[in-house]
C-alpha positions as CSV (number, residue, x, y, z in Angstrom):
1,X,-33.4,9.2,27.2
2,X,-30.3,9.5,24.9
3,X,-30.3,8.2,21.0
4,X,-27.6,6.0,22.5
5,X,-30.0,4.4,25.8
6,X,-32.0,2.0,23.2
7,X,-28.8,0.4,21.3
8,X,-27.0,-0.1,24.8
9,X,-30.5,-2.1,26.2
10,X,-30.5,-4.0,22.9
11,X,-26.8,-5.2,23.6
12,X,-27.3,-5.9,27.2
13,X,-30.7,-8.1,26.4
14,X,-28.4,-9.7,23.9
15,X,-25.8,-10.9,25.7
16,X,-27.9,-12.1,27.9
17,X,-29.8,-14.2,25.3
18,X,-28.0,-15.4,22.9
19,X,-25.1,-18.4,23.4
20,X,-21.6,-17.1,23.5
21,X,-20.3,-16.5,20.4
22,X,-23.1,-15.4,18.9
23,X,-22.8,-11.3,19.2
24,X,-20.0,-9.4,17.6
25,X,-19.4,-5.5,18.6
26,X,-16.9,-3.3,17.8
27,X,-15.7,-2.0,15.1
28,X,-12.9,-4.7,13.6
29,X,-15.9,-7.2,14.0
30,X,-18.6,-5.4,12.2
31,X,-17.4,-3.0,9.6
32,X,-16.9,-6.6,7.6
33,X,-20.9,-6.7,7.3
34,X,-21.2,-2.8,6.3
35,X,-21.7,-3.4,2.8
36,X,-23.1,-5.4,0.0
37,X,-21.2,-6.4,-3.6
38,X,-23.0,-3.2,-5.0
39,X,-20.5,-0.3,-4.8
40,X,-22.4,1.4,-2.5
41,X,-21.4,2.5,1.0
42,X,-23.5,3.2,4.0
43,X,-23.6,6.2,6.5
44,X,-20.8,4.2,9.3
45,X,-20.7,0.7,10.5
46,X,-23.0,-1.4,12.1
47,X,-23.6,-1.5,15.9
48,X,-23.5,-5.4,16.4
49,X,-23.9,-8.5,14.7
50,X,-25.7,-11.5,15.3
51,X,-24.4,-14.6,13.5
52,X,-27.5,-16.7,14.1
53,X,-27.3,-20.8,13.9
54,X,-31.3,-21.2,14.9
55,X,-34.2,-19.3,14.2
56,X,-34.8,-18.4,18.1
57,X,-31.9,-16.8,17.9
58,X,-33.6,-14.3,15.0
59,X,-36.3,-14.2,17.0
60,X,-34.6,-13.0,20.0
61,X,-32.9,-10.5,18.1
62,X,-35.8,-9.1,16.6
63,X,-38.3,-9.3,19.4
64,X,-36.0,-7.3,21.2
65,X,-34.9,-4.9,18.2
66,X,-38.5,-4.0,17.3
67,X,-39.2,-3.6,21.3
68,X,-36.1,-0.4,21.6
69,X,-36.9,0.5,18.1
70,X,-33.3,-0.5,16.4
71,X,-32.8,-1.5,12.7
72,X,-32.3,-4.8,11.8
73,X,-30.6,-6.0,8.4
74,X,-30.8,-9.2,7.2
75,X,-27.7,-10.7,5.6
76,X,-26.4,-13.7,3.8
77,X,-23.2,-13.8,2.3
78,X,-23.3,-10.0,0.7
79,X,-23.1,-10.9,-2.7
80,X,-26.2,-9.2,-3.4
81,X,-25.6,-5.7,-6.2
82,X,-28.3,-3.2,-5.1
83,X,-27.0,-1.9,-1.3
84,X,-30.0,-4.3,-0.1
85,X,-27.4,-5.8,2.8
86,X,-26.1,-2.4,3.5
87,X,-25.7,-1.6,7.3
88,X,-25.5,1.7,8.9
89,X,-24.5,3.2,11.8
90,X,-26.5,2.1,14.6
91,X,-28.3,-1.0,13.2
92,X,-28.2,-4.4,14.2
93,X,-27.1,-7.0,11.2
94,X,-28.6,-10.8,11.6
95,X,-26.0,-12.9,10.1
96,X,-27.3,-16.0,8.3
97,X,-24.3,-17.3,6.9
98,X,-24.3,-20.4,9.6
99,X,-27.6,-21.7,9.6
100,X,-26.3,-24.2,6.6
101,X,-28.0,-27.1,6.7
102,X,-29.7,-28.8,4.1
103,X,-32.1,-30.2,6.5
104,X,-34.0,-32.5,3.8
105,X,-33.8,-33.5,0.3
106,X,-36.3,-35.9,-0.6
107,X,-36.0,-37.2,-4.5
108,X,-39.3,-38.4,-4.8
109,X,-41.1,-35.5,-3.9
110,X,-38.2,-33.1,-6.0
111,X,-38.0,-31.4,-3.1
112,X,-35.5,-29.8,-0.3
113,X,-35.9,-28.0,3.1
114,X,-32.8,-25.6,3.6
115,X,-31.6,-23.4,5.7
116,X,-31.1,-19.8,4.6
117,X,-27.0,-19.8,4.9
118,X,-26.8,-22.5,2.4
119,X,-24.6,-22.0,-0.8
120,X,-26.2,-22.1,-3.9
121,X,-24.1,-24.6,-5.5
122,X,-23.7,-26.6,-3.0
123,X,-27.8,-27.3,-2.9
124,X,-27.4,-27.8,-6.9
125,X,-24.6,-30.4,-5.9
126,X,-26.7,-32.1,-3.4
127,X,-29.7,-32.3,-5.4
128,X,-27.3,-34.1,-7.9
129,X,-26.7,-37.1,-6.2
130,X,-30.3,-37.8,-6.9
131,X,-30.4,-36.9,-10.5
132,X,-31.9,-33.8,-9.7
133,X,-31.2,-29.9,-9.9
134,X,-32.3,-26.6,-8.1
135,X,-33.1,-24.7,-11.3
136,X,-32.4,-20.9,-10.4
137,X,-28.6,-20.6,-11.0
138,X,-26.8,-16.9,-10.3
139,X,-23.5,-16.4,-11.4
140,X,-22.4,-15.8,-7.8
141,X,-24.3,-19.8,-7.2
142,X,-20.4,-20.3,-6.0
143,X,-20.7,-18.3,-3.0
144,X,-24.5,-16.8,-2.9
145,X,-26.5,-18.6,-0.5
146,X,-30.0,-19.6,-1.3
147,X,-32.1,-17.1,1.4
148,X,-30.3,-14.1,-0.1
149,X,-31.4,-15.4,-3.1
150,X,-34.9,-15.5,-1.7
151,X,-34.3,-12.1,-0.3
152,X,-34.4,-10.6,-4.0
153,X,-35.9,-13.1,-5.8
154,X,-32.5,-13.7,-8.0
155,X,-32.3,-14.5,-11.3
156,X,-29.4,-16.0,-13.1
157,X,-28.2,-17.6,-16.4
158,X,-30.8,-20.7,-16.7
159,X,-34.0,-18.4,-15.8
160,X,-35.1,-17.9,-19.5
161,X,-36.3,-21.8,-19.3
162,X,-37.1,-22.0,-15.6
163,X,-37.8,-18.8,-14.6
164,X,-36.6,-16.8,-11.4
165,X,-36.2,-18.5,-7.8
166,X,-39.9,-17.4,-6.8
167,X,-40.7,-20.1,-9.4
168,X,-38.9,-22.8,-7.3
169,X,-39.7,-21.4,-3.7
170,X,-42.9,-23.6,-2.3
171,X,-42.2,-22.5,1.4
172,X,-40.9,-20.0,3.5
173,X,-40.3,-20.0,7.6
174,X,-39.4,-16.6,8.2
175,X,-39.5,-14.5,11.4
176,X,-41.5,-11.4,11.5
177,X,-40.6,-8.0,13.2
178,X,-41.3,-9.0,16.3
179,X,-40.3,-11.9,16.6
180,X,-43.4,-14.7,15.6
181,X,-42.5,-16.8,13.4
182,X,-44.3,-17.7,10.9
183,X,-44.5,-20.9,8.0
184,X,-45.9,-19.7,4.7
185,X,-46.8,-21.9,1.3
186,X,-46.8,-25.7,1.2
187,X,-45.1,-28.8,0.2
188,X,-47.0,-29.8,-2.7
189,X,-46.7,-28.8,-6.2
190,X,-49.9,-27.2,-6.2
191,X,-51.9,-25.1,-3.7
192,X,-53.6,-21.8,-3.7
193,X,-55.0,-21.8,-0.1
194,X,-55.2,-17.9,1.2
195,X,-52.8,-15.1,0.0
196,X,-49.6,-15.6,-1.4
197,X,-47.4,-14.8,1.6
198,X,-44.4,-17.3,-0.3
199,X,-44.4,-15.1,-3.2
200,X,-44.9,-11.9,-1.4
201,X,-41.7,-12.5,0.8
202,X,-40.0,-13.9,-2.0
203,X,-37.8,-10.5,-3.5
204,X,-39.0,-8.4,-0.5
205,X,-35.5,-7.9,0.4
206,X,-35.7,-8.1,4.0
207,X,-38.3,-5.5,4.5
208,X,-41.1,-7.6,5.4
209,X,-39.3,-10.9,7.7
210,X,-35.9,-12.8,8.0
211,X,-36.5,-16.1,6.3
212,X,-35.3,-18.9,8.3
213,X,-35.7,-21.9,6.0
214,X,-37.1,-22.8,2.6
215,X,-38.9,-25.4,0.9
216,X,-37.7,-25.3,-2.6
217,X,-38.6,-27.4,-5.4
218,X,-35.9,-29.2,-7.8
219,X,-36.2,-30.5,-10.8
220,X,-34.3,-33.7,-13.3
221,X,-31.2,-33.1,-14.0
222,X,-31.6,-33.0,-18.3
223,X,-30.9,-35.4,-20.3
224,X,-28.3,-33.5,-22.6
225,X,-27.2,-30.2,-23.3
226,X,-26.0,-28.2,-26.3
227,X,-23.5,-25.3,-25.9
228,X,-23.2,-22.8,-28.9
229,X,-20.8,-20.4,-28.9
230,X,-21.2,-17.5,-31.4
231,X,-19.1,-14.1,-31.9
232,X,-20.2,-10.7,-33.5
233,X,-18.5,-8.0,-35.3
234,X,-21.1,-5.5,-32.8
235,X,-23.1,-6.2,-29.2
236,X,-25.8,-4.7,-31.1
237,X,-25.8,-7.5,-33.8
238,X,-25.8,-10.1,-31.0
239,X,-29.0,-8.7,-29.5
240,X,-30.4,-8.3,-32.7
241,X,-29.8,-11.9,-33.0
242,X,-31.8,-13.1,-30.1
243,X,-34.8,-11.3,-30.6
244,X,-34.7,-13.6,-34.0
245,X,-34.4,-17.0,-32.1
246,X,-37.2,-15.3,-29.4
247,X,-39.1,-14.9,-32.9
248,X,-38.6,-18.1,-34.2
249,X,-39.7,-19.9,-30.5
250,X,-36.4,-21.1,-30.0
251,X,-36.1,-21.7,-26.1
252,X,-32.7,-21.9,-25.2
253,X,-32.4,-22.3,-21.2
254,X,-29.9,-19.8,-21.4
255,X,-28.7,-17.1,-23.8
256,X,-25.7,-15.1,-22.1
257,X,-24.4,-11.9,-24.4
258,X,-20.9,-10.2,-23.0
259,X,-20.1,-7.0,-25.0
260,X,-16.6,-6.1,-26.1
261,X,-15.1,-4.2,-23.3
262,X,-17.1,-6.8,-21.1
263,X,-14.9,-9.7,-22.7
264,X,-11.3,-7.6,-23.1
265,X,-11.8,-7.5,-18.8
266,X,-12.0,-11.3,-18.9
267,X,-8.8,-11.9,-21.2
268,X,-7.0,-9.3,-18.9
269,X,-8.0,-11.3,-15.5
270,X,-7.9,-14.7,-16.7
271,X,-5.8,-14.6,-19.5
272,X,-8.2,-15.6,-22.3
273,X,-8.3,-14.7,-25.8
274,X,-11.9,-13.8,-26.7
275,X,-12.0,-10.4,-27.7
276,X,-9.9,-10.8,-30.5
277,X,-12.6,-13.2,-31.9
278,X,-15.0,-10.6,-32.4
279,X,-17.0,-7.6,-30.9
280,X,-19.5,-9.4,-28.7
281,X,-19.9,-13.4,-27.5
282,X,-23.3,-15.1,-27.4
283,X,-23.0,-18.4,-25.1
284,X,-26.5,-20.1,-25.8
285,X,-27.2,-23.4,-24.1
286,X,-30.0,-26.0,-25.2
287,X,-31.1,-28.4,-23.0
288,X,-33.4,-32.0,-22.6
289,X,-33.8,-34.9,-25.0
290,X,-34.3,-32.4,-28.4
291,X,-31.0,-30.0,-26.8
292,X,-29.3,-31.1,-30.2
293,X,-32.3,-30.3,-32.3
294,X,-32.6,-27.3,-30.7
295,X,-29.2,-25.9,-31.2
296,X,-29.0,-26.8,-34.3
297,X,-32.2,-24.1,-35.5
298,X,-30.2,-21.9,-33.1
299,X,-27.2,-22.2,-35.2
300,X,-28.7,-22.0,-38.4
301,X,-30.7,-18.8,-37.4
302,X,-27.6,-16.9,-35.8
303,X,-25.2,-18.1,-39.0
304,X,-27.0,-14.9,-40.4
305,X,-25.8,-12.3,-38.2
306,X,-22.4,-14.4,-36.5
307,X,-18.8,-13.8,-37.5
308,X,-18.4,-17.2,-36.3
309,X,-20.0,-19.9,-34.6
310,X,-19.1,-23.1,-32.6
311,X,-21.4,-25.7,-31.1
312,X,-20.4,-28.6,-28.4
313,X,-21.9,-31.2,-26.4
314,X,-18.9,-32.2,-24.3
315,X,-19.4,-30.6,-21.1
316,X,-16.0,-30.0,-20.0
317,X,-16.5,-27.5,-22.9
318,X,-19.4,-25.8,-22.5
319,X,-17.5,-25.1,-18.2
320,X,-15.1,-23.9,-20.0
321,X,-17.4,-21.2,-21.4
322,X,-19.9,-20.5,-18.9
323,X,-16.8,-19.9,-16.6
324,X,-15.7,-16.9,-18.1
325,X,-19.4,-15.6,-17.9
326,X,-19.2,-16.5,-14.2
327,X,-15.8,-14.6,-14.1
328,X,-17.4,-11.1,-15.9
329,X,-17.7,-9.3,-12.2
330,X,-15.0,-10.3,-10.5
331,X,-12.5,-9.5,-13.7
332,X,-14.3,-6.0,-13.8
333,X,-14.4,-5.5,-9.6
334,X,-9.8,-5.6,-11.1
335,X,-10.2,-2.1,-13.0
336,X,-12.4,-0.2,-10.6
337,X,-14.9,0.4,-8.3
338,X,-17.9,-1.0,-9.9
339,X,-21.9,0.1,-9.9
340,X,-24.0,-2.4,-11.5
341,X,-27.4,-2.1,-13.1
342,X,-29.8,-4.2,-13.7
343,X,-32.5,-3.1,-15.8
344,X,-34.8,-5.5,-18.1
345,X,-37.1,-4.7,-21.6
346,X,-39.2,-6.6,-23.6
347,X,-37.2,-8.8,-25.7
348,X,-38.0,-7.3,-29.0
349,X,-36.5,-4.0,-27.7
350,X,-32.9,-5.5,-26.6
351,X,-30.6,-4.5,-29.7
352,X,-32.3,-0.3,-29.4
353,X,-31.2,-0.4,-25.4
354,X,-28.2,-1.5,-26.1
355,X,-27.5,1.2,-28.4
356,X,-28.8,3.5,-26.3
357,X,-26.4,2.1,-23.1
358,X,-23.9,3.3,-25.3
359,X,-24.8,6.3,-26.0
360,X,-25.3,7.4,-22.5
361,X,-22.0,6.5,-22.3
362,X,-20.8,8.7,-24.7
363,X,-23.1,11.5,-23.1
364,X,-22.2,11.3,-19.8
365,X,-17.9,10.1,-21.0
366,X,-18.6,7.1,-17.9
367,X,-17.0,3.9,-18.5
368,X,-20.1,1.1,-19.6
369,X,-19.4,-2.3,-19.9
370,X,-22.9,-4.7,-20.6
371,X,-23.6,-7.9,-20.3
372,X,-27.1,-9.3,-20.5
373,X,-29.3,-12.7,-20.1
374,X,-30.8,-11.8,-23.6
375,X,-33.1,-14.4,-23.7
376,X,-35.0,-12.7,-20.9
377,X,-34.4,-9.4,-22.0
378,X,-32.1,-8.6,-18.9
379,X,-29.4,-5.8,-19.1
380,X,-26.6,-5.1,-16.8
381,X,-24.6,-1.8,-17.7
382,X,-22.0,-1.9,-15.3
383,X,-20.0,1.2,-14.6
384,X,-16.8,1.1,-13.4
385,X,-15.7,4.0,-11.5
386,X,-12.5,5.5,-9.4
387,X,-11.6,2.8,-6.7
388,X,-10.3,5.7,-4.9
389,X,-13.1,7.6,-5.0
390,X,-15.7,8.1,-1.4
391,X,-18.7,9.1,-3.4
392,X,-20.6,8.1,-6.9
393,X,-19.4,10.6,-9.1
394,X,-22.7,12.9,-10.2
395,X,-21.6,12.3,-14.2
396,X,-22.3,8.2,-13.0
397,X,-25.5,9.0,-11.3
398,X,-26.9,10.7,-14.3
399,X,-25.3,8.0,-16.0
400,X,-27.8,5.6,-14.1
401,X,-30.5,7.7,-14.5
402,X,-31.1,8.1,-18.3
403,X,-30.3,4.1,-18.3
404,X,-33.4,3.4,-15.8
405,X,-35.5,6.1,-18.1
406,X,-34.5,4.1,-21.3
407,X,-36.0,0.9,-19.5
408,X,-39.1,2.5,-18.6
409,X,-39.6,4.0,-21.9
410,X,-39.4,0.8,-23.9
411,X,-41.9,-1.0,-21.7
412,X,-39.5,-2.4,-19.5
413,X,-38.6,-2.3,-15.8
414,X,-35.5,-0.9,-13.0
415,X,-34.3,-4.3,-11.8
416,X,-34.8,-7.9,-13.8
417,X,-33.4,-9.7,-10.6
418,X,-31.0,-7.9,-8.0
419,X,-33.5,-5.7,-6.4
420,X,-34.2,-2.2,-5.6
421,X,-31.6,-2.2,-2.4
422,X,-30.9,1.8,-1.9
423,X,-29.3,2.3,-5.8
424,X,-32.9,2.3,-7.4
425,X,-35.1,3.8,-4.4
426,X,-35.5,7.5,-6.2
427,X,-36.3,6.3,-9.4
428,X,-39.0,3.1,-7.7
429,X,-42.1,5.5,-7.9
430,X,-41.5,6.3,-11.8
431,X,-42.2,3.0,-12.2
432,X,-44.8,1.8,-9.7
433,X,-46.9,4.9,-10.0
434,X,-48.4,6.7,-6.9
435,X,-51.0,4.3,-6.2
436,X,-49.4,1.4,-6.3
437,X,-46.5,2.9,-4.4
438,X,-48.8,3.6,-1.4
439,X,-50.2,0.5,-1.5
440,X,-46.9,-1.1,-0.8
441,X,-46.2,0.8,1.7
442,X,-49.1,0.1,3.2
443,X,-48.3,-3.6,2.9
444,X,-44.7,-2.8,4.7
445,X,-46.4,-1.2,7.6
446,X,-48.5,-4.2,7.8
447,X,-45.5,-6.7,8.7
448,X,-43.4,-4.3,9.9
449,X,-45.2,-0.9,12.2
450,X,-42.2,0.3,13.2
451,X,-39.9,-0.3,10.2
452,X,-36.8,-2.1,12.1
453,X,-36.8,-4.4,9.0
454,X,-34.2,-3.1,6.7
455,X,-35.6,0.4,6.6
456,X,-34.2,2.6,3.7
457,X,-34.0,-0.4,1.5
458,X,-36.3,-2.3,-1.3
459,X,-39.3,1.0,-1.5
């Protein structure tokens, strides 16, 4: 039988299957679902696509994919920044981008059943009819949807108070290699009933089932909020600073540092002026009925280390701000081809990795700009390399490397929020150690014997 027998049965079983419309071949139609947000490029295109509106229609495709042995890839809307979505030559990508619905949002409960395909923002929108909010908040939320989210466990700017989106998953329908589907987790606030399959599919990227739907928990939209803007001469001094407030138990529900270069890319796409206000820009947000209080400790604890600092209340302000932290990727995707990173430290160690970001940037003469959710202790060294250029650069890779060694060596991790994907595979044992790195394997093989789930990606 030829390599080429198994993907020519898997097309013919799904046209017959699946509603007109729903299977895309050829190369115009696919090569569009080839790659993720990360920089990183995949061996060819994809073989077909599935743009699924129902879970049968995941189920078909998988049943039938695990059946001929061809590789499936999960997608949402390719936002995600570790090659996690990344489709190769002869593999089969299930497009969730349709199954949209919010299919219940019940306010006394704080609760909402959603499809995988739906945006983000528009489920924080929703939710806000009601008085209510879905916490986790990317800075893609615009155009992210929330089962990519899921897919590796996302993080975002207002985590540092509410923590990642495991925290607000309850329940998970997802579809399993070969095509069972399954419902994990519960509706209620509590519940510890047999292994935590909710969790465990929460951040495993695809590897382990396509999640179908989600029952999410929100939470009251706060009372007030408290913006503080604050400028440094350094990025060093900034992180410095937060470790202080992290000191003195000041719990901002977000704490968002851009670096120089980071903020000079943002005046050049969006024609704003905050570079020339100083060497690095702290946007810290308080939030709840003591937001004021609380800003107010945060403002008398940074006036030590700020050039200057600003504090506001009126939320067309404080959009304003958190805008041109929303705009930091897109305004750097303008000068280059860009390869993000996403490592995370213990908070106390923030200001010495930043110092030492830069000086693998010096060492290895890349291009670094850094931004971080500091209040978590989450970096992203973004380097920004030759548009024009097929391949990572080797000077870039090593570049990466010494970064992930710097994590592990104060204590911290490879990836905060964005996942493992393909960009951190080679350095995933360094940090799991052998044991633990078997064991997960072990766990993959479980859900998935003949690795058709994303294979190559998350371990």
């Amino acid at each position: 039988m030829s390599r080429d027998a198994p993907a020519a049965r898997l097309l013919t079983a799904l046209r017959r299957e699946l509603p007109e419309g729903t299977l895309s071949v050829g190369s115009e139609a696919t090569a569009p679902y080839a790659a993720d947000r990360s920089g990183s490029r995949p061996d060819g295109e994809p073989l077909a696509v599935v743009h699924a509106t129902r879970a049968e229609h995941v189920r078909t495709a998988l049943r039938h994919a695990h059946e001929l042995r061809v590789p499936v890839v999960p997608r949402g809307a390719g936002t995600g920044l570790s090659g996690g979505a990344n489709a190769g030559a002869g593999s089969v990508v299930v497009d969730l981008s349709r199954m949209n619905r919010i299919v219940e949002l019940n306010p006394e409960e704080q609760t909402a059943v959603v499809e995988p395909g739906v945006i983000t923002a528009e489920l924080d929108r929703a939710a806000g009819e009601f008085g209510l909010r879905y916490a986790p908040d990317p800075a893609s939320a615009a155009i992210s949807t929330v089962g990519g989210n899921i897919a590796t466990n996302a993080g975002g700017l207002r985590c540092a108070k509410y923590g990642v989106t495991r925290d607000a998953v309850l329940g998970l329908d997802a579809v399993l290699a070969g095509g069972t589907l399954i419902r994990t987790g519960r509706r209620t606030v509590k519940g510890v009933t047999g292994y935590d399959l909710t969790a465990l599919l929460t951040g495993s990227e695809g590897t382990l089932g396509v999640i179908t739907a989600a029952t999410l928990r929100l939470r009251p939209v706060p009372e007030s909020t408290a913006t503080v803007a604050a400028y440094f001469d350094t990025f060093a001094e900034g992180a410095e600073a937060v470790s202080e407030l992290t000191a003195a138990r000041v719990e901002p529900v977000m704490a968002e540092l851009l670096d120089g270069p980071v903020l000079a890319a943002v005046d050049a796409a969006q024609g704003t002026d905050l570079r020339s206000r100083g060497g690095a820009l702290l946007l810290l947000q308080c939030d709840g009925r003591a937001a004021e209080a609380e800003a107010e400790e945060a403002v008398r604890l940074l006036r030590k280390r700020a050039a200057s600092v600003e504090t506001t209340t009126d939320p067309v302000e404080a959009d304003r701000l958190l805008t041109a932290r929303r705009l930091v990727l897109p305004s750097l995707e303008r000068i280059g081809r860009v390869l993000i990173e996403d490592i995370a430290v213990p908070r106390a160690q923030l200001a010495t990795a930043v110092r030492e970001i830069a000086a693998v940037a010096e060492r290895h003469d890349v291009r670094i700009f850094t931004f971080a959710h500091a209040a978590d202790g989450n970096l992203h060294p973004i380097l920004v390399l030759d548009p024009d250029s097929p391949d990572i650069p080797e000077a870039a890779w090593k570049a990466a490397s010494d970064i992930f060694a710097t994590a592990l060596r104060l204590g911290g991790t490879l990836t905060g929020e964005h996942g493992v994907g393909t960009l951190k595979r080679r350095w995933l044992a360094e940090e799991l150690g052998a044991e633990q790195h078997a064991l997960q394997r072990r766990v993959k093989a479980a859900f998935d014997p003949h690795h058709v789930l994303n294979p190559g990606k998350a371990l």
